[in-house]
C-alpha positions in Angstrom: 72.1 12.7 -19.2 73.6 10.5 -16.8 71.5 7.2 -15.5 72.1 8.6 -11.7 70.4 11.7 -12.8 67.7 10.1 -15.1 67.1 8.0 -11.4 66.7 11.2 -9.3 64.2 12.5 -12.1 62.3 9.1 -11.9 62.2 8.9 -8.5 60.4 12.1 -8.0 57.6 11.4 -11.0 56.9 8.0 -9.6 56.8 9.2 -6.1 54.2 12.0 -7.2 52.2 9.6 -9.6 51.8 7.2 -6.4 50.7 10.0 -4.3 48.4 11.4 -7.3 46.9 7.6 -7.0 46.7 7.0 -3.1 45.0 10.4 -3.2 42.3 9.0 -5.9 41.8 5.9 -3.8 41.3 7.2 -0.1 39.0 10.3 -1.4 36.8 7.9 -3.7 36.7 5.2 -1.5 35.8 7.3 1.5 32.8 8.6 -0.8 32.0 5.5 -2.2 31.3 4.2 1.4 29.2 6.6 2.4 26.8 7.0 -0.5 26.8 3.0 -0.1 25.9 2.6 3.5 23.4 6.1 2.7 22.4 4.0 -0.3 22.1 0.6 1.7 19.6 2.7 4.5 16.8 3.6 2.1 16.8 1.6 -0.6 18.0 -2.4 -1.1 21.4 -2.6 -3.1 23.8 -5.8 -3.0 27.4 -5.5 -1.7 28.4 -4.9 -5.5 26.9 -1.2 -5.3 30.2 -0.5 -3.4 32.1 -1.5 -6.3 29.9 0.1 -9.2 30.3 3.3 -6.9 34.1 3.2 -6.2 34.6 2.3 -9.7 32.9 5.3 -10.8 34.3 7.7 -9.0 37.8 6.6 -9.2 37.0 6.6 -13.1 36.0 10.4 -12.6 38.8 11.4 -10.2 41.5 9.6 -13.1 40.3 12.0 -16.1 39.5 15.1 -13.9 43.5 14.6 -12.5 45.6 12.2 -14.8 48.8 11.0 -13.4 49.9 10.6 -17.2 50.5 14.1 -17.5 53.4 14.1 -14.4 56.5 13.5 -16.9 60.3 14.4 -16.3 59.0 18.3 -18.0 56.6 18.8 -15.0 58.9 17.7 -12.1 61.9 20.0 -13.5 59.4 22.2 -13.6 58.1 21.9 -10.0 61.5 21.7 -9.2 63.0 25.1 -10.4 60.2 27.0 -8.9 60.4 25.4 -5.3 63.7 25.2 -4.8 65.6 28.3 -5.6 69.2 27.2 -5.1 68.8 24.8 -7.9 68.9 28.2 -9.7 66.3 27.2 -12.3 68.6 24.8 -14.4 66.9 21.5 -13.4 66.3 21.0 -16.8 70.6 20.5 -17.3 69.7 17.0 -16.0 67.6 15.9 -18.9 70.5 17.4 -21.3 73.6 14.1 -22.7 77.0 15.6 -21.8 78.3 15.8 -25.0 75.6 18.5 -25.8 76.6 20.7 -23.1 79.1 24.0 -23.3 81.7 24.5 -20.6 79.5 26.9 -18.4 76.7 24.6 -18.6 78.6 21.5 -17.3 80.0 23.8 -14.6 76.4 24.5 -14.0 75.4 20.7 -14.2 77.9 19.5 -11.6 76.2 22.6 -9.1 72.6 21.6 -9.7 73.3 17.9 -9.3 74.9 18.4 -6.3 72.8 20.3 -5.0 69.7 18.4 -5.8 71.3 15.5 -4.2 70.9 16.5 -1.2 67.0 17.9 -1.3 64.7 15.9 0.9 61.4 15.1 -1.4 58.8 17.3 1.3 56.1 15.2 3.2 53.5 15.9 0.5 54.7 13.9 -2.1 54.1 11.0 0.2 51.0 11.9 2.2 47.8 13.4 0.1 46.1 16.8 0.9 45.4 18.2 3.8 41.4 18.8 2.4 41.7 15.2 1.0 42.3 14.0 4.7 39.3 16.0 6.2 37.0 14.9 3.2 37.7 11.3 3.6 37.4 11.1 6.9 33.9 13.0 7.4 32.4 10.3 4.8 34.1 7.8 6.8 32.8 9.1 10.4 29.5 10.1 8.6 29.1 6.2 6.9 29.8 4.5 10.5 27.4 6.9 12.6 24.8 5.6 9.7 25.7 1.8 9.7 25.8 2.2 13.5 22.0 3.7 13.8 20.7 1.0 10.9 22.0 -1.5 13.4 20.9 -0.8 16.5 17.2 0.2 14.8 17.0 -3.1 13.4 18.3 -5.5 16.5 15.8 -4.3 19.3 12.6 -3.0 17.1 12.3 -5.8 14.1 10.3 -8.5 14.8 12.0 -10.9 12.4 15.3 -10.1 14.0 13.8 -10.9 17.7 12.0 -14.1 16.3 15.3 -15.6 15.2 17.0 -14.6 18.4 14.2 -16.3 20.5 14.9 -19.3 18.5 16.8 -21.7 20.3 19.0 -24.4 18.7 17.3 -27.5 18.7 17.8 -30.2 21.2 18.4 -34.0 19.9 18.1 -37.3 21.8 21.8 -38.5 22.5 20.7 -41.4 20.8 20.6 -39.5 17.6 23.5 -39.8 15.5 22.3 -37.4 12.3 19.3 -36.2 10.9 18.5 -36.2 6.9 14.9 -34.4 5.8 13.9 -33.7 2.2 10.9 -31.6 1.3 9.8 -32.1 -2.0 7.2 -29.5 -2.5 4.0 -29.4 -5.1 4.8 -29.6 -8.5 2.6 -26.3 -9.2 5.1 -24.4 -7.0 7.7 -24.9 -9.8 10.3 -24.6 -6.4 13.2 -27.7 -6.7 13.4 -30.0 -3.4 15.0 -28.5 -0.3 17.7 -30.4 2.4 18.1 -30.2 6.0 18.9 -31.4 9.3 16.7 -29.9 11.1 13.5 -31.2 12.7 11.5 -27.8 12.3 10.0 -27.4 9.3 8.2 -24.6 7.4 6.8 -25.9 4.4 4.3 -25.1 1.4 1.1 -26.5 2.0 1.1 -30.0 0.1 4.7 -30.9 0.3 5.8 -34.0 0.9 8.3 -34.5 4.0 11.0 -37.5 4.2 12.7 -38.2 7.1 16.0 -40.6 7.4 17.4 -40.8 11.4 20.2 -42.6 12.2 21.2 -43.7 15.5 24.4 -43.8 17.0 23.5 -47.1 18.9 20.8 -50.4 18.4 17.4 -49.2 18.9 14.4 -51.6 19.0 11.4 -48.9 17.8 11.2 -45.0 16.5 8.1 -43.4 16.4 6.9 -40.1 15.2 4.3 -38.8 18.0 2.0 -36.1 16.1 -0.2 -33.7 17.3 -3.5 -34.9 15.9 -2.8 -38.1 17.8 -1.5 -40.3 15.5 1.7 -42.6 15.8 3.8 -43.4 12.7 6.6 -46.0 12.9 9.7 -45.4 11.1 10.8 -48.0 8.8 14.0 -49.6 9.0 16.4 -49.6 6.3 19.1 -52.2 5.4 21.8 -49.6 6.1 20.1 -49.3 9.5 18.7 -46.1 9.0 15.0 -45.0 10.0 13.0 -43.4 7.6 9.6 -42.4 7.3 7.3 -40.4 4.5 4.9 -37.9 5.0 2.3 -35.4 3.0 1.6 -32.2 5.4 -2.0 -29.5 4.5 -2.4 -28.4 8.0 0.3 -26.6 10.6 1.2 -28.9 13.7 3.6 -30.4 15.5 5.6 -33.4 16.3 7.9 -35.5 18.9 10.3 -38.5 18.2 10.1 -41.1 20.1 13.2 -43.4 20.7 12.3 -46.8 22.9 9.6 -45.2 24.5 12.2 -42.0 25.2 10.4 -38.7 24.1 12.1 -35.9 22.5 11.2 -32.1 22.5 8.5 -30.3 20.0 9.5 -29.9 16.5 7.0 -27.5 15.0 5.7 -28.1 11.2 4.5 -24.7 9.8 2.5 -25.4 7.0 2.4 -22.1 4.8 -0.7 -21.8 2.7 -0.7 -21.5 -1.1 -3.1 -17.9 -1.6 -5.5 -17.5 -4.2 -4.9 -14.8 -7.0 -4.8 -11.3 -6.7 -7.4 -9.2 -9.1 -7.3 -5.5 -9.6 -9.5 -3.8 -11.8 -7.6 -0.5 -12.8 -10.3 0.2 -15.3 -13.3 0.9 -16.1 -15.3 2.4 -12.3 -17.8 0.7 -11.3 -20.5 1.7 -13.4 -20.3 3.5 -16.2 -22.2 5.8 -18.5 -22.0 5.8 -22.5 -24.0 8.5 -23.7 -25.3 9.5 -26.9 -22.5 10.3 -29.3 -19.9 8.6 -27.7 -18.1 5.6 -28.8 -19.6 1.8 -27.7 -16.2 0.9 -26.4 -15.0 -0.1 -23.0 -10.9 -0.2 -22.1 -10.7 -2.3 -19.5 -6.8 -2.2 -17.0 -6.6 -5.3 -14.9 -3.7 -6.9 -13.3 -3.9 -10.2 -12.3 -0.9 -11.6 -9.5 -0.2 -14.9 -7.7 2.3 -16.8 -5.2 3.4 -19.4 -7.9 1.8 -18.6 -11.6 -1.4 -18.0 -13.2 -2.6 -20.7 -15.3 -5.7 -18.6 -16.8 -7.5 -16.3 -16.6 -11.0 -14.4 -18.2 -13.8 -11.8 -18.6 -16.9 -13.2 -17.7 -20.0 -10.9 -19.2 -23.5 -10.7 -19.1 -25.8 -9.0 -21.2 -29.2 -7.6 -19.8 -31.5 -6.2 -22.1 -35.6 -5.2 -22.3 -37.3 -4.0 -19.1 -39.9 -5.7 -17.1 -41.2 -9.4 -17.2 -39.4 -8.9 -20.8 -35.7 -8.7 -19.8 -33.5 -11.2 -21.3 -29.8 -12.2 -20.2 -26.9 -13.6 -22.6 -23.7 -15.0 -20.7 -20.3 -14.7 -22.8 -16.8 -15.5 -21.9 -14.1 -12.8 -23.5 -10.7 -14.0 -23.3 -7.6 -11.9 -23.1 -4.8 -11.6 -26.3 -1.8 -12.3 -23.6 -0.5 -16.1 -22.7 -0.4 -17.4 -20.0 2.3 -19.5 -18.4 2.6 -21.9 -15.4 6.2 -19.5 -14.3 4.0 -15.8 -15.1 3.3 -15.0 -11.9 2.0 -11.8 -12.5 0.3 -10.0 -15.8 -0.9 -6.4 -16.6 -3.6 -7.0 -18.4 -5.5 -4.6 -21.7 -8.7 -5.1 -23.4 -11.1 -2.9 -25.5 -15.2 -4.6 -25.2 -16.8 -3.8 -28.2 -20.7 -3.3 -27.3 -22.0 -3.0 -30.9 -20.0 -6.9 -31.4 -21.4 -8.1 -28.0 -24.7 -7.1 -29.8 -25.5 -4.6 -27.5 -28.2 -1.8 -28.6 -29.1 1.2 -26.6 -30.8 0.6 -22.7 -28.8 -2.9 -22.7 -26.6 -3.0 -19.6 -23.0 -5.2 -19.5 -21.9 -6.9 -16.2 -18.8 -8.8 -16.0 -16.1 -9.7 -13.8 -12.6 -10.8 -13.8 -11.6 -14.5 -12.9 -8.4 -15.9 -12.6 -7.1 -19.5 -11.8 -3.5 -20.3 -10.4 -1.6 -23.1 -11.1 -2.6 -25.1 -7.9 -6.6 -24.7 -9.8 -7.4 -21.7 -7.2 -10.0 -19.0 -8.5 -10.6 -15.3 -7.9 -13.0 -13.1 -9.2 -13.1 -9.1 -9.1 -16.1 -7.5 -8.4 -18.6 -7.0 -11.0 -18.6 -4.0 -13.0 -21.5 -2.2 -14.7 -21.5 -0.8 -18.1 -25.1 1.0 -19.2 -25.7 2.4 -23.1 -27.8 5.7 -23.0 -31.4 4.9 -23.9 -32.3 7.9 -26.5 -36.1 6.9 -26.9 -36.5 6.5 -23.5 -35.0 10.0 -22.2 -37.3 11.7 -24.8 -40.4 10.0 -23.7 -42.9 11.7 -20.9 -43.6 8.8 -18.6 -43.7 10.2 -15.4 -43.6 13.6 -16.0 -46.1 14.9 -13.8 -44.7 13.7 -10.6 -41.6 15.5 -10.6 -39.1 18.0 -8.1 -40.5 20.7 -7.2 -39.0 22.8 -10.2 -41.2 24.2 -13.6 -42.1 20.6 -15.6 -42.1 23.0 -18.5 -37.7 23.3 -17.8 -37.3 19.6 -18.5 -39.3 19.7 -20.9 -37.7 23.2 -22.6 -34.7 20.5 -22.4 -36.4 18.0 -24.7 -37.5 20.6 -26.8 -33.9 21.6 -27.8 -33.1 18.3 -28.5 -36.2 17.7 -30.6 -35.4 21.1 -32.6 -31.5 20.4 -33.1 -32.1 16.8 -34.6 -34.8 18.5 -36.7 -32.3 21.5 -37.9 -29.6 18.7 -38.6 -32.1 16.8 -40.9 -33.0 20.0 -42.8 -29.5 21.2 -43.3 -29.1 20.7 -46.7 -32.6 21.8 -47.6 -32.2 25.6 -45.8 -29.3 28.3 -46.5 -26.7 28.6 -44.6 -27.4 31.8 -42.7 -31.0 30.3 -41.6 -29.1 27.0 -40.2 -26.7 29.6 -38.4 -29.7 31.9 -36.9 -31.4 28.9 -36.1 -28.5 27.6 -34.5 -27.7 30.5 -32.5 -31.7 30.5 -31.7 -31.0 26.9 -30.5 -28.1 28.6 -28.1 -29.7 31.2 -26.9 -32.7 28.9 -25.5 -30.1 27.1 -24.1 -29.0 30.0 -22.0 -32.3 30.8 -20.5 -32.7 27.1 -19.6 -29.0 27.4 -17.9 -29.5 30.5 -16.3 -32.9 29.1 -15.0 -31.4 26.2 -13.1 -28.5 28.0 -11.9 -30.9 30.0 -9.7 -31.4 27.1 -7.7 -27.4 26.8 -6.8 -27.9 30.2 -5.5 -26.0 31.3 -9.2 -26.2 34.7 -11.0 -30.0 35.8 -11.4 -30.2 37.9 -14.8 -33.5 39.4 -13.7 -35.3 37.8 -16.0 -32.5 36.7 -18.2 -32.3 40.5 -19.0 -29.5 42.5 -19.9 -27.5 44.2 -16.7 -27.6 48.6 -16.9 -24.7 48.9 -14.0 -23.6 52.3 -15.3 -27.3 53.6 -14.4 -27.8 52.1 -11.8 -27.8 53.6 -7.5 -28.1 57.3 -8.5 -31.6 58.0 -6.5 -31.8 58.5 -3.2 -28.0 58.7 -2.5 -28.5 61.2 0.5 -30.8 59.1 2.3 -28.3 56.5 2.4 -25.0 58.5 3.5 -24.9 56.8 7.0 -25.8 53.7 6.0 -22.1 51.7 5.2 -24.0 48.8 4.1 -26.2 50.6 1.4 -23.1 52.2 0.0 -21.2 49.2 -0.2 -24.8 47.5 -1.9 -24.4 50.4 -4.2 -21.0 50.1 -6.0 -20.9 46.0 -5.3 -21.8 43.7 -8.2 -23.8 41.4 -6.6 -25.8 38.3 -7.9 -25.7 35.1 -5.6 -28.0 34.4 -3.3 -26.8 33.0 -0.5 -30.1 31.4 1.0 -30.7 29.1 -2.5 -27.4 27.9 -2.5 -28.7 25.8 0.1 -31.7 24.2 -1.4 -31.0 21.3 -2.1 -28.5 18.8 -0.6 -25.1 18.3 -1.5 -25.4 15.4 -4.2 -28.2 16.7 -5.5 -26.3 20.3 -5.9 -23.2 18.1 -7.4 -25.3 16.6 -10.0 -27.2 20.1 -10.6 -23.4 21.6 -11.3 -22.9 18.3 -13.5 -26.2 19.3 -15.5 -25.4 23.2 -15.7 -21.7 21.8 -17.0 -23.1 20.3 -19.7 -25.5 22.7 -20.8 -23.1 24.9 -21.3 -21.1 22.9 -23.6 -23.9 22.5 -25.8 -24.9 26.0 -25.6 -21.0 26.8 -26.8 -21.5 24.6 -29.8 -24.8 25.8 -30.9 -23.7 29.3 -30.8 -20.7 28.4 -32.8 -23.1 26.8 -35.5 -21.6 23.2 -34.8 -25.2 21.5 -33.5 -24.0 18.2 -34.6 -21.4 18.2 -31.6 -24.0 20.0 -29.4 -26.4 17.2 -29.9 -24.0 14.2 -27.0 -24.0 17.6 -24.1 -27.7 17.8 -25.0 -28.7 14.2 -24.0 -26.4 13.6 -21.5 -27.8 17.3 -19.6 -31.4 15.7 -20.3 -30.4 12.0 -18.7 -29.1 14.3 -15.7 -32.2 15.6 -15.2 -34.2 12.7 -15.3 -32.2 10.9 -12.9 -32.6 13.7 -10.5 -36.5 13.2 -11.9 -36.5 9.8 -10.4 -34.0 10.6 -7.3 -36.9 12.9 -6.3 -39.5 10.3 -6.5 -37.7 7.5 -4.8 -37.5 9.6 -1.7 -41.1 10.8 -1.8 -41.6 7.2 -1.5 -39.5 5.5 1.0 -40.3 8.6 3.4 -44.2 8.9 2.6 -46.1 5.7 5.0 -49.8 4.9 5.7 -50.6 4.2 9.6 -53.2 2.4 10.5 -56.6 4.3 11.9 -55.9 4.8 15.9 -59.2 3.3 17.7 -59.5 5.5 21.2 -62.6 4.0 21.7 -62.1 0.2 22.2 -58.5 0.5 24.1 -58.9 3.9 26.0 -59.4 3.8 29.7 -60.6 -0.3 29.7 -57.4 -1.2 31.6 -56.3 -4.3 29.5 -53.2 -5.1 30.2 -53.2 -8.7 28.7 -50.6 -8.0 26.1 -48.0 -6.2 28.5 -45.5 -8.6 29.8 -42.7 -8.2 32.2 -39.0 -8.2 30.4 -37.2 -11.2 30.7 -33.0 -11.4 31.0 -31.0 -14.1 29.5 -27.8 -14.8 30.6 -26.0 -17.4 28.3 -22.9 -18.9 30.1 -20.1 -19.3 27.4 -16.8 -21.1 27.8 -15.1 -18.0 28.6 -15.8 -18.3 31.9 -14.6 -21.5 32.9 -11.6 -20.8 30.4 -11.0 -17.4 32.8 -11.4 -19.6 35.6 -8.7 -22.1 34.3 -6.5 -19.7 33.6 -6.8 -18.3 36.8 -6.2 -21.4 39.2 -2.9 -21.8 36.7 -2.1 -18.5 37.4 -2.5 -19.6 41.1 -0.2 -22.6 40.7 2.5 -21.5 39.1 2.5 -18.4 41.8 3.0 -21.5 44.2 5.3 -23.2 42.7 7.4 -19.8 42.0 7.3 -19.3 46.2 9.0 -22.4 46.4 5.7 -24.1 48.1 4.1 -27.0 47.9 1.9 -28.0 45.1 -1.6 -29.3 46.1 -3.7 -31.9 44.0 -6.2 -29.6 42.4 -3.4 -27.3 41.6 -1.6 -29.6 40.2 -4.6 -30.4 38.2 -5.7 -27.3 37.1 -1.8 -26.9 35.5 -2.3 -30.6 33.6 -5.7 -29.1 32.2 -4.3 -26.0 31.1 -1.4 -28.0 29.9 -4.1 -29.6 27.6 -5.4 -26.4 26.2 -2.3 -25.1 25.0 -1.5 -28.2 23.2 -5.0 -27.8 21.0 -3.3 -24.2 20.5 -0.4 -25.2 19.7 -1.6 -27.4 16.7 -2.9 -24.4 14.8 -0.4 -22.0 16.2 3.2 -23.9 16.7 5.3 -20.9 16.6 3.1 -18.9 19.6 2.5 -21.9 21.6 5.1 -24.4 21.3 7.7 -23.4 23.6 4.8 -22.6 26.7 4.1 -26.2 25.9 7.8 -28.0 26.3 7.6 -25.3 29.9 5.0 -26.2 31.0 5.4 -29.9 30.9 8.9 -28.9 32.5 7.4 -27.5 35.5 4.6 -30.1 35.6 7.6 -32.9 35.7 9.1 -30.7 38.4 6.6 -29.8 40.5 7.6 -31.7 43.4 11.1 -30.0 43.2 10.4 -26.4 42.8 13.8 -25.4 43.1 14.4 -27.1 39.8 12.1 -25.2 37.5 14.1 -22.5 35.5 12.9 -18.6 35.7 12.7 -18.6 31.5 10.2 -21.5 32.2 8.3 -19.7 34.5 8.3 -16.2 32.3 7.6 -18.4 29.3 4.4 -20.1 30.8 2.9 -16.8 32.0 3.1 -15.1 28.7 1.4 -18.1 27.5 -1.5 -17.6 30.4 -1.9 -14.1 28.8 -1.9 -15.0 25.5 -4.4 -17.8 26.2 -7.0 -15.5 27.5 -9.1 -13.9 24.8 -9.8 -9.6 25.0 -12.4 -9.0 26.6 -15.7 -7.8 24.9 -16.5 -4.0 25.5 -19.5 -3.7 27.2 -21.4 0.0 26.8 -21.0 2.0 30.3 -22.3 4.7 31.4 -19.6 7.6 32.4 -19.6 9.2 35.8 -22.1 12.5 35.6 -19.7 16.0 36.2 -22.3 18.9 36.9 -20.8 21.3 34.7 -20.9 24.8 36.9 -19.3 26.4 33.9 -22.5 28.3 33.0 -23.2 28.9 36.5 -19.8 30.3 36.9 -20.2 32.6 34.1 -23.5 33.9 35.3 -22.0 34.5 39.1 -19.1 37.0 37.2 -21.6 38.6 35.6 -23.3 39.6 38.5 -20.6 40.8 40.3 -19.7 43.1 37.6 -23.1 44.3 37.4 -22.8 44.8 40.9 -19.6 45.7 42.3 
C-alpha cells in the first residue's frame, strides 16, 4: 500500500469520524438546552446543569454510536457498495505491492484512478437530515421558553419592578467617594459587609461606619436624621470624615455639607424574628386508655433566622380533683445539641408517664420553648395528655341524670367489664371450655348491647336481637298487594334502617356514638375468639365513650335550662310609669381621620393648581408644607413607600413659584403618595335598595291564563 493511497483511506475515516462527532455535539447540545431552560422554568438549577446535561448526553450518544469503530475496513467497505465503478476492489488499496499478482495490480492502477477522482458526498460533512430538524425544534422550543420566563418575570414581579424604580443615587458634587462598613451582631454569625452606597438595609443591631471624603476644603458635615438628631462627622488626619453609628429602628437620613443638603438615604432596618415551633406530634389532647402503653412520642421542629441556642419541654403535672388537685412543674430536655450555626432541628422525644410519676386521672400539659441566639423565646401551644381513670369510669356518680337512653345500657356496659376482669382472675381455677363458654357468653352480651345502640344511628334492628326467617317471610296476602309496586318491592327488599332515627341525635354526638359502636365491636371480636385479656382496653375505652356523652348530655341540660324571675302584672300594669324609659342618645366621636381626609384633600387641591400651571395661594401652599410634614413621620417607619414622595414633594414645594419647573414623575410620584396616605375606609352596614320581586306574582298571572284561555 502506497502512502498516497493510505491518505485517500485516511481522509475519508477522519472526515466521517468528524461528522460522527459534530453530529453528537449539535443533537446533545440542542437537547441539553432545552431540558435546561425547561429545567431552569420550574425548578432552581445553576448554569452548571447545562454542563452535567450535555455531558451526559454526549456520554450516551458516544457509546450508543462510537466513532472507534470507523476504521480503513468500514470505509472500503462503504466504499464498494456506493460506488459501483470501483468494482468492489477498494480493499486493493490496503494490500503492499509486492503482495499483489499481475491482474490485481492491473486492477489496483483502475480503482485508484478511479477513486481519485470521487467527490466525498455532502453527508460526510453536514450531519442528518433528522439530526438537523431535532436540533433545531429543542432550539426554537428552548428560546420560545426562555423568551416567556422573561417577559413573565419583567412586568409581573414585584422584586424586578422595585429594582427598576430604584434610581441611582445622587451625591453632592462636593463628594469625592463614599466608604460604609456594616458590622452586623455577633449572634448573626454574618462577616462585615462594604459599600459605597448611602442606602442601607441592615440587620437590626448592626453597627454602621461611615468615612466621606471630599474633593475640596469643607468647614462642617453633618448627618441630618429623621428622629431629629444632628451628628457631626469627625475629622480624620487624612482629611477624611467619618462617623459611627448603632441602627434598631428603620429611618432615614440626609448629609449635610456647609449647610448644603443632600437627598434621602433610606436605612432599612430588618428585624431579627423569633423562632419558629411546630408541633408535629402528639394533637392536642390526647387519650391513653386502659391497656395501652404510658408513652407519649412527641415530633417537633424547631427553626430560626440565625441559630437556635436552646431549646425545651416545659411539663406540668395535674393530679387529684377538687380543692385537692396538686401541680408538679418539670423541665425535659431533648437528646440533640444545639449549636449557635443549627438554624433549624427536627426534633424526637418519647415522655414516659409512669417516670414523670404519673398514675391514672393525672393529666400532662407542656409546651415547647425555644431561644435563638439573639436570647429570643417562642413557645408552642400547650398540649394535653390525660391517663384513663379505671375507678372512676366504673363508679355510678351521676348515673341517674343521664341521656335519654335505658341507664340499665351503660350500666350492661359496666357489667361486662366487671365480669371479664372477674373471668380473667378465675382462669386458672376453671377448665378451659367454661372460660371459652363464658367468654363467648361475655360476646354475645356484647352484641345485644351493640345492636341496642346502633338503633339509635338508625342501624339494623334485629327485632329483638332475634334471628331473621327471610325465606318465610311475605307469602300472605300476596293478591291484595298485586297493584301495589311499593308493597312488592317491601316484599323481596331486605330492609333494616330506619331512616327517621338516623337523625336523632346531632352530628358529633352521632360521630362519637359510631366511635362507641366501633369499639364494642372490637371487644365483642375478642371475646368470641376466647382472648378477653385483649377485649378488656375496647371495653373501657367503649365505657369512657359513653360517659363522656353521659356528661355532654348534662352540660347542655344546663347551660340551656334558666330560672326567670316571677313577672309582677300587678304593680307595673296599666300605672303609666315611665321614669325608667329614656330617650337614645348618639355619639359621634370625631377622629383624626377627618381632618387627615381634609388634608389630603386641600393637597390634592394644590398640586391640581400647580399642575394647571396657576398660581399658588398661601393656604395652599400651606396645606402642601403640612402634608409635607405627615409623610416625613411616614417615612421614618416606612422609607421604602414614602421616601421618594418626600424628596417630590419638597421639589414642588421649592418650586412652587415656577410651576413650569416641577417634573410630571414629581407630580405622579406625590399623588400616589396622597393615595397611599389615606387609610381604607371602614365598611359601614347599609341597607340595599328593596326590588319587589313579581316573580311569584308572575307565576300566578300564567297560571291563570292557562286555566283560562
Amino acid at each position: 500500500m502506497t502512502h498516497s493511497t493510505n491518505d485517500i483511506i485516511q481522509n475519508w475515516k477522519t472526515a466521517w469520524r468528524f461528522k460522527n462527532l459534530l453530529t453528537g455535539v449539535l443533537l446533545c447540545g440542542a437537547v441539553s438546552f432545552a431540558i435546561f431552560i425547561i429545567l431552569r422554568r420550574f425548578i432552581s438549577v445553576p448554569s452548571a446543569a447545562f454542563f452535567v446535561v450535555f455531558i451526559s448526553g454526549f456520554a450516551s450518544y458516544i457509546f450508543t454510536y462510537p466513532f472507534w469503530k470507523i476504521n480503513n475496513r468500514f470505509i472500503t467497505s462503504y466504499l464498494d457498495v456506493n460506488f459501483p465503478k470501483l468494482e468492489e476492489s477498494t480493499a486493493l488499496l490496503q494490500k503492499q505491492k509486492e503482495d499483489m499478482s499481475l491482474l490485481e495490480r492491473l486492477q489496483f492502477q483502475k480503482v485508484y484512478s478511479e477513486i481519485d477522482q470521487i467527490n466525498r458526498p455532502a453527508k460526510f460533512y453536514l450531519p442528518e437530515r433528522s439530526v438537523l430538524i431535532i436540533s433545531s425544534i429543542a432550539i426554537v422550543l428552548g428560546l420560545i421558553l426562555l423568551k416567556t420566563a422573561t417577559l413573565r418575570s419583567t412586568p409581573g414581579s414585584p422584586m424586578i419592578q422595585h429594582q427598576s424604580n430604584q434610581k441611582k443615587e445622587t451625591i453632592l458634587p462636593e463628594i469625592e467617594s463614599n466608604y460604609v462598613v456594616v458590622t452586623p451582631p455577633s449572634y448573626t454569625g454574618k462577616s462585615l459587609s462594604k459599600q459605597s452606597e448611602f442606602s442601607l438595609q441592615i440587620l437590626s443591631g448592626s453597627v454602621v461606619r461611615w468615612t466621606v471624603k471630599t474633593n475640596e476644603e469643607v468647614k462642617k458635615v453633618a448627618f441630618l436624621f429623621n428622629t431629629g438628631k444632628v451628628s457631626n462627622l469627625r475629622k480624620t488626619l487624612a482629611g477624611e470624615w467619618t462617623f459611627t453609628e448603632k441602627f434598631t429602628r428603620t429611618g432615614f437620613y440626609q448629609l449635610s455639607i456647609n449647610g448644603k443638603l443632600s437627598d434621602f438615604y433610606q436605612i432599612e432596618v430588618v428585624q431579627d424574628n423569633a423562632p419558629f415551633i411546630k408541633v408535629i406530634k402528639p394533637k392536642p389532647y390526647s387519650m391513653i386508655d386502659f391497656g395501652q402503653p404510658e408513652k407519649v412520642a412527641t415530633q417537633i421542629t424547631i427553626s430560626d433566622d440565625y441559630g437556635i441556642s436552646n431549646a425545651y419541654i416545659s411539663a406540668t403535672i395535674a393530679s387529684g380533683s377538687g380543692e385537692a388537685v396538686k401541680f408538679k412543674e418539670q423541665q425535659l430536655s431533648f437528646n440533640t445539641g444545639f449549636s449557635a450555626s443549627g438554624k433549624s432541628y427536627d426534633l424526637l422525644k418519647i415522655i414516659d408517664l409512669k417516670s414523670l410519676g404519673m398514675v391514672p386521672g393525672d393529666e400532662l400539659y407542656f409546651y415547647v420553648k425555644a431561644v435563638d441566639n439573639h436570647q429570643q423565646e417562642s413557645r408552642s401551644d400547650v398540649m394535653i395528655i390525660s391517663i384513663a381513670d379505671t375507678a372512676r369510669l366504673m363508679s355510678m356518680d351521676g348515673m341517674v341524670t343521664s341521656l335519654d337512653v335505658k341507664p340499665e345500657l351503660f350500666r350492661s356496659q359496666r357489667q361486662i367489664i366487671i365480669e371479664t376482669e372477674q373471668l380473667l382472675r378465675s382462669k386458672d381455677t376453671i377448665s378451659a371450655a367454661d372460660f371459652k363458654k363464658k367468654s363467648n357468653d361475655l360476646g354475645i352480651d356484647q352484641q345485644l348491647l351493640r345492636l341496642r345502640y346502633g338503633k339509635f344511628l338508625g342501624e339494623e334492628n334485629e327485632n329483638s336481637i332475634g334471628e331473621h326467617d327471610h325465606g318465610d317471610e311475605h307469602h300472605e296476602d300476596g293478591a291484595n298487594e298485586i297493584g301495589n309496586a311499593g308493597a312488592i318491592m317491601d316484599a323481596y327488599a331486605h330492609k333494616h334502617d330506619q331512616a327517621e332515627d338516623a337523625t336523632f341525635f346531632e352530628p358529633e354526638t352521632k360521630k362519637q356514638l359510631k366511635e362507641t359502636l366501633t369499639q364494642m365491636w372490637n371487644s365483642e371480636l375478642r371475646l368470641r375468639t376466647f382472648k378477653p385479656a385483649e377485649a378488656l382496653p375496647y371495653e373501657y375505652k367503649a365505657l369512657r365513650l359513653l360517659k363522656d356523652l353521659q356528661q355532654k348530655s348534662r352540660v347542655y341540660v344546663a347551660k340551656t335550662s334558666t330560672k326567670l324571675p316571677p313577672l309582677k302584672p300587678a304593680e307595673k300594669r296599666l300605672t303609666g310609669d315611665l321614669s325608667k324609659i329614656t330617650d337614645p342618645i348618639i355619639k359621634n366621636q370625631i377622629t383624626e381621620s377627618g381632618s387627615l381626609t381634609a388634608m389630603v384633600r386641600k393637597a390634592s387641591e394644590a398640586l391640581q393648581r400647580l399642575q394647571q400651571k396657576k398660581a399658588l395661594p398661601k393656604q395652599a401652599y400651606a396645606s402642601l408644607r403640612e402634608f409635607n410634614v405627615l409623610l416625613t413621620e411616614k417615612a421614618g417607619t416606612q422609607p421604602s413607600v414614602y421616601l421618594p414622595a418626600v424628596a417630590s414633594l419638597r421639589r414642588i414645594i421649592g418650586f412652587a413659584g415656577q410651576p413650569y419647573k416641577i417634573s410630571s414623575v414629581d407630580f405622579i410620584i406625590a399623588e400616589q403618595a396622597l393615595q397611599k396616605a389615606l387609610s381604607p375606609a371602614a365598611s359601614i352596614p347599609q341597607r340595599d335598595a328593596d326590588k319587589a320581586d313579581v316573580s311569584l306574582s308572575k307565576e300566578y298571572y300564567k297560571s291563570l291564563s292557562r286555566m283560562n284561555p
